[in-house]
N, C-alpha and C positions, 0 to 999 in steps of 0.2 A: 623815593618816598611814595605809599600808596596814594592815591588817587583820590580815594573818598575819602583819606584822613584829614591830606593837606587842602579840600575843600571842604571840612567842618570847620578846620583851624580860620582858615582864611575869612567862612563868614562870622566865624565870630570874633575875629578881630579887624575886621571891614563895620558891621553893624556895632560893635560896642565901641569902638570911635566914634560913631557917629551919632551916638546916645549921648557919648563925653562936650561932645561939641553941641550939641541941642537937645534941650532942656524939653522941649515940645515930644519931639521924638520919641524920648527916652520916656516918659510918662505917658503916650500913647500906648508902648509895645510892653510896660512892664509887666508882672504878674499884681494883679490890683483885684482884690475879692469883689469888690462894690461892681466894679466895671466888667468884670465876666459875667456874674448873678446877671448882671442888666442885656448881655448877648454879645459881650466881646472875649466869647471862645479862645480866637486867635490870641490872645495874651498865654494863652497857656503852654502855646510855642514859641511865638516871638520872643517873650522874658526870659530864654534857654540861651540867648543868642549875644543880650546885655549884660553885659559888668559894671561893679560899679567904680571899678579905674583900673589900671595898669596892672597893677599887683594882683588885683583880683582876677582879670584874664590872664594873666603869667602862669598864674598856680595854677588854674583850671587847664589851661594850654600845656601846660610843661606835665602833670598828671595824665591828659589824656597820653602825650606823647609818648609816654613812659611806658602805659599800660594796652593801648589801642596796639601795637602789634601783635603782641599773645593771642589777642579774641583773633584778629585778621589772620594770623598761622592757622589758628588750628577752627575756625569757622569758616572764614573765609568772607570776600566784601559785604555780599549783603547780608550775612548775617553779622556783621559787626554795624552795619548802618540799623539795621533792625533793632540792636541792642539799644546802641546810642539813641534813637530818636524814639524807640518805646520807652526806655529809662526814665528819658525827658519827660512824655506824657506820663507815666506811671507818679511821678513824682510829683507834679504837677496837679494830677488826681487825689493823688495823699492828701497834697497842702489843703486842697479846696475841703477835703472833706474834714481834716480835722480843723479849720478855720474857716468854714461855711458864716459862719456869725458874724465874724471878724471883718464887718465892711470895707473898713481902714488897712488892713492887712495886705503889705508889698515886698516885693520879693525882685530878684531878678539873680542870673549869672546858670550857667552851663554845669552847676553841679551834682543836680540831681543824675544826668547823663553822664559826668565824667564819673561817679561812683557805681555808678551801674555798670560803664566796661570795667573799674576799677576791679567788683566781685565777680564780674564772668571771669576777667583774668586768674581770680584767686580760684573761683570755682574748677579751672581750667588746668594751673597748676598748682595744687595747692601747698604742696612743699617747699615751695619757691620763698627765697625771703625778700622782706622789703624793707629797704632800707631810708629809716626817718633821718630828713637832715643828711643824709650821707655819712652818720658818726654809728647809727642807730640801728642795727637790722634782726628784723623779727620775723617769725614764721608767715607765713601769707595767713593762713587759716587763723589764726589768733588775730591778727590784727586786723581783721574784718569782722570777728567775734566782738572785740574792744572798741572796734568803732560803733557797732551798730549799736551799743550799749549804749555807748559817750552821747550818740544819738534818741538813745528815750532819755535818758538825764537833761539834756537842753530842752527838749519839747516840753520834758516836766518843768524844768527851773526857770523858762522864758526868763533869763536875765543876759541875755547878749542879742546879736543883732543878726545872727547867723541863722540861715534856714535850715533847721535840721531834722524838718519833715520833708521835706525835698531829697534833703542827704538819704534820708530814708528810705522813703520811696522809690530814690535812683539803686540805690542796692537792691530791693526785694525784685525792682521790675530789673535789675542785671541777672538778677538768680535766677527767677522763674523762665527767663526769656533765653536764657542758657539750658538748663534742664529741660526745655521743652526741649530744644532745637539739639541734645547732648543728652538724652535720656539714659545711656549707659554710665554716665559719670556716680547716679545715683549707685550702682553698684560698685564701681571700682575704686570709690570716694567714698562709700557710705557712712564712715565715720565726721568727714568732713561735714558732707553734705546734712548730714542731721542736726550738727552740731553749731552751723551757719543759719539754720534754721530757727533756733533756740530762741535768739535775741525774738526774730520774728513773731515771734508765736508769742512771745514776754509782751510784746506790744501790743497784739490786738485784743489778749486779756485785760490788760491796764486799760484798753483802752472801753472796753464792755463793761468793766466796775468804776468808770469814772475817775481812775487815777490820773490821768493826763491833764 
């Protein structure tokens, strides 16, 4: 198993036990809007690292694990750690910005990052299918299209508990951070690549007329 994968796996099921186990902990290191504005930055990586139980780092673990060897094949390690841990920031930046206000506003779990390798992979290969539940398997390119949707729909409908400006975030910062690093793909994909785009561009509209 590579190297840098089974040490992101490791800290973040080393640190989010020990979130589970201490209450103190786990409220220092979260993503907390009041408590960054005031100068504790480091929340905006720590909170990547926390889950908020079992299930919750399972999925985010079992997701990377699925998806983190595509980027590592065809990027190679550190641009797969590049991905992963600008994803994080990238998403993390999202949150603050579109809930700047939002003093009360918390957050925590590895998902902005795990979506981020999620679309380098799809960006990477986009024909590939993915299979939901294991019953389920759909184009890679649609079903990053369908997410990113599902993801202005939450942001608009805030009626669940799930951070899906982070989900966001973690995607745009997986794309752009791919396409930099992968700038022929724009050509050889440029159906995909336009079309993975779309969602993106849908949001920062909504988000310039106040639909969000």
């Amino acid at each position: 198993m590579n190297i840098i994968l089974l040490g992101i796996i490791v800290a973040n099921a080393v640190i989010s036990y020990k979130g589970f186990n201490d209450i103190y902990f786990f409220r220092k290191y979260e993503f907390h809007v009041g408590s960054i504005r005031s100068g504790e930055q480091i929340r905006m990586l720590s909170s990547g690292f926390l889950h908020v139980d079992m299930m919750h780092l399972a999925f985010n673990m079992l997701t990377l694990w699925f998806f983190a060897p595509t980027v590592i094949d065809y990027l190679g390690n550190y641009s797969f750690a590049l991905v992963y841990f600008g994803s994080l920031i990238f998403g993390s930046l999202l949150t603050m910005l579109f809930h700047k206000n939002d003093y009360s506003y918390r957050a925590v779990g590895a998902s902005g990052a795990v979506t981020g390798v999620l679309y380098a992979a799809i960006l990477l290969e986009p024909n590939s299918n993915i299979d939901l539940y294991f019953i389920i398997s759909v184009p890679a390119y649609l079903f990053g299209i369908l997410y990113l949707l599902y993801s202005i729909y939450g942001m608009k409908a805030k009626n669940d508990n799930i951070g899906h400006t982070a989900h966001f975030g973690g995607a745009v910062g997986g794309y752009l951070i791919t396409l930099i690093k992968e700038p022929s793909l724009i050509m050889d994909h440029s159906l995909m690549t336009i079309a993975l785009a779309i969602p993106i561009i849908l949001l920062f509209i909504m988000a310039k007329m106040n639909k969000l």
